[in-house]
C-alpha positions in Angstrom: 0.0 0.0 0.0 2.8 2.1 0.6 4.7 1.9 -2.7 1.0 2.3 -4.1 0.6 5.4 -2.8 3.9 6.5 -3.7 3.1 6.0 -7.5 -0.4 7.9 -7.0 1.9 10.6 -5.1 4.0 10.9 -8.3 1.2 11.3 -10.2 0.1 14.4 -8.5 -3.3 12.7 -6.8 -4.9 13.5 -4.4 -5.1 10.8 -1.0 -6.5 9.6 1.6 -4.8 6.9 4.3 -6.3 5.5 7.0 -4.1 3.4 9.1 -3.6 2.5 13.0 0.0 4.3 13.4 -0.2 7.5 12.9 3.2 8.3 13.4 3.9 6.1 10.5 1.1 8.0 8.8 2.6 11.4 9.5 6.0 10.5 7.7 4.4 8.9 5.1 2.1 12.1 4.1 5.5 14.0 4.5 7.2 11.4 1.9 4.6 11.5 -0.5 4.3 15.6 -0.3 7.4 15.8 -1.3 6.7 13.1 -4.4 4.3 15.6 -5.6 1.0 14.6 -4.3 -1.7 17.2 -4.2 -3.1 16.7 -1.0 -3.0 13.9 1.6 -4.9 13.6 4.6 -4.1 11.0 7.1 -6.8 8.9 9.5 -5.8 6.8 12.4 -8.2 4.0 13.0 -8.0 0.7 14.7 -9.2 -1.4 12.7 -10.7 -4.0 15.8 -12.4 -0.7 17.4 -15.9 -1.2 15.1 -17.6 2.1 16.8 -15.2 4.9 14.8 -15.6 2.7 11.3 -18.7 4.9 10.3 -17.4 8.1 12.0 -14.0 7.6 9.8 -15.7 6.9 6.6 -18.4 9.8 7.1 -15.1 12.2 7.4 -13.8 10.8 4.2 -17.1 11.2 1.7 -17.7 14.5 3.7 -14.2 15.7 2.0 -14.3 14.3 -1.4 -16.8 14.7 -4.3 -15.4 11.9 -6.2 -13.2 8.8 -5.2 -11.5 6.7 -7.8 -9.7 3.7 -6.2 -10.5 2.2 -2.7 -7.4 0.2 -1.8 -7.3 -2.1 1.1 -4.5 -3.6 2.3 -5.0 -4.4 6.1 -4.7 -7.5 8.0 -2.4 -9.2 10.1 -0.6 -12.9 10.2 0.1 -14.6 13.9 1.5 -17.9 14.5 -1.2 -20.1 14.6 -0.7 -22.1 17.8 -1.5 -18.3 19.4 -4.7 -18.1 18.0 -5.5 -21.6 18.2 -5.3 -21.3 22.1 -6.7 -17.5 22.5 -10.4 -16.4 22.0 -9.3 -13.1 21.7 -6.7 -13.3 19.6 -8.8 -15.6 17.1 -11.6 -12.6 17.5 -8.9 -10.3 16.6 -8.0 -12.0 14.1 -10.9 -12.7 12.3 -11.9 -8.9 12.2 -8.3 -7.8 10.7 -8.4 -10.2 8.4 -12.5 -10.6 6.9 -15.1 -8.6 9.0 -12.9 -5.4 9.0 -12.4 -5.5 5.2 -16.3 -6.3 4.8 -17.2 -3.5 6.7 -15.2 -0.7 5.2 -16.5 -1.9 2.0 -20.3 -2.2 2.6 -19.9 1.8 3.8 -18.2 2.7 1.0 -20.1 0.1 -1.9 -23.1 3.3 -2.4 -20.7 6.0 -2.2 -19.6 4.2 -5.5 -22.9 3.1 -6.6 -23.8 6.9 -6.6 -21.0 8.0 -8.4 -21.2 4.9 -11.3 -17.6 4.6 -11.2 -14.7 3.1 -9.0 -12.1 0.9 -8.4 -12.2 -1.2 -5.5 -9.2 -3.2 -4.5 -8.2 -5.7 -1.8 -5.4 -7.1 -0.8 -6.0 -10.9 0.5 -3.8 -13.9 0.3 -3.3 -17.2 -2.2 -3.1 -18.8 1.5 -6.9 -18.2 1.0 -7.0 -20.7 -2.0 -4.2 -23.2 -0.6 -4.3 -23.2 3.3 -1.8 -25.5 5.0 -1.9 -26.4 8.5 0.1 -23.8 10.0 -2.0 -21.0 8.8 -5.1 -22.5 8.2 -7.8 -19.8 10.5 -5.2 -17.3 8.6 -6.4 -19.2 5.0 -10.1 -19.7 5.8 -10.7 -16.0 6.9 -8.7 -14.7 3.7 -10.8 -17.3 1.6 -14.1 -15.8 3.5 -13.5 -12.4 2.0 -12.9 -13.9 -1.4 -16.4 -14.9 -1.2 -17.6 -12.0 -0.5 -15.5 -10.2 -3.0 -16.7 -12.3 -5.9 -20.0 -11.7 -4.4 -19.8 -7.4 -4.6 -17.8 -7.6 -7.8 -21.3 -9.4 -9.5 -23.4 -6.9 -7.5 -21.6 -3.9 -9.0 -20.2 -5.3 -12.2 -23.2 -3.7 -14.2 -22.5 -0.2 -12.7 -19.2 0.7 -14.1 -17.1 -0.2 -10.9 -14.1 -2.8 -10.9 -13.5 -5.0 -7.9 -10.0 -6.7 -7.8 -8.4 -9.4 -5.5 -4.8 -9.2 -5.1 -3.6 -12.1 -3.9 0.2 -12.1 -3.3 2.3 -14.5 -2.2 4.6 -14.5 0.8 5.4 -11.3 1.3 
């Protein structure tokens, strides 16, 4: 996501990051300022604290008239045995990995609807088409929002508006 926005920065766009460091944040809007990006506003959020999602995204559409590409490229990998043996952790787990991702999207699916246009794109896994043992709660929630990518990618493929799953490799 980084080196993505540093290509949108050299091509003198406009952005908006939402991430949970904001120190991070703050030296990458620096970074891409100096790239030549036009503007860039930064947005701390957790993304396991559910009750700012809506607050966050109503700050976003309240700034823009028009937004091109949606990436997403949250989520988080733990050693398996970890969340295996912690409820928490597999909660955790399960919303930085699918129900965060879901969430952001259903807010933001009739900001694009209303506009006819958009690019949507998510970063997932291949672990979500070939889990293995060690990462398999990792695989199944990463094959979860495949589902339900396919699924919004049919609901809005007659509207203009693209919906793409990355799925890299190890990375």
């Amino acid at each position: 996501a980084k080196e993505v926005s540093r290509v949108y920065a050299d091509q003198k766009c406009r952005l908006f990051l939402v991430a949970r460091n904001f120190d991070k944040l703050r030296m990458l809007k620096a970074d891409l300022m100096a790239r030549g990006a036009l503007e860039v506003e930064i947005f701390e959020l957790n993304f396991l604290e559910f009750d700012y999602y809506q607050d966050i995204i109503n700050l976003i559409i309240s700034k823009i008239s028009r937004l091109d590409i949606l990436l997403l490229a949250q989520g988080e990998l733990q050693k398996q045995i970890h969340v295996e043996n912690n409820v928490n952790l597999l909660q955790n787990n399960l919303v930085a990995n699918y129900a965060s991702h879901v969430s952001i999207l259903v807010s933001f699916t009739p900001f694009f609807e209303n506009q006819n246009s958009g690019s949507i794109a998510v970063i997932t896994s291949v672990a979500g088409d070939r889990p293995r043992q060690s990462i398999y709660l990792y695989a199944s929630f990463k094959s979860a929002l495949q589902v339900f990518l396919k699924g919004l990618r049919a609901r809005l493929y007659n509207k203009n508006i693209s919906v793409l799953d990355i799925r890299p490799g190890l990375v």
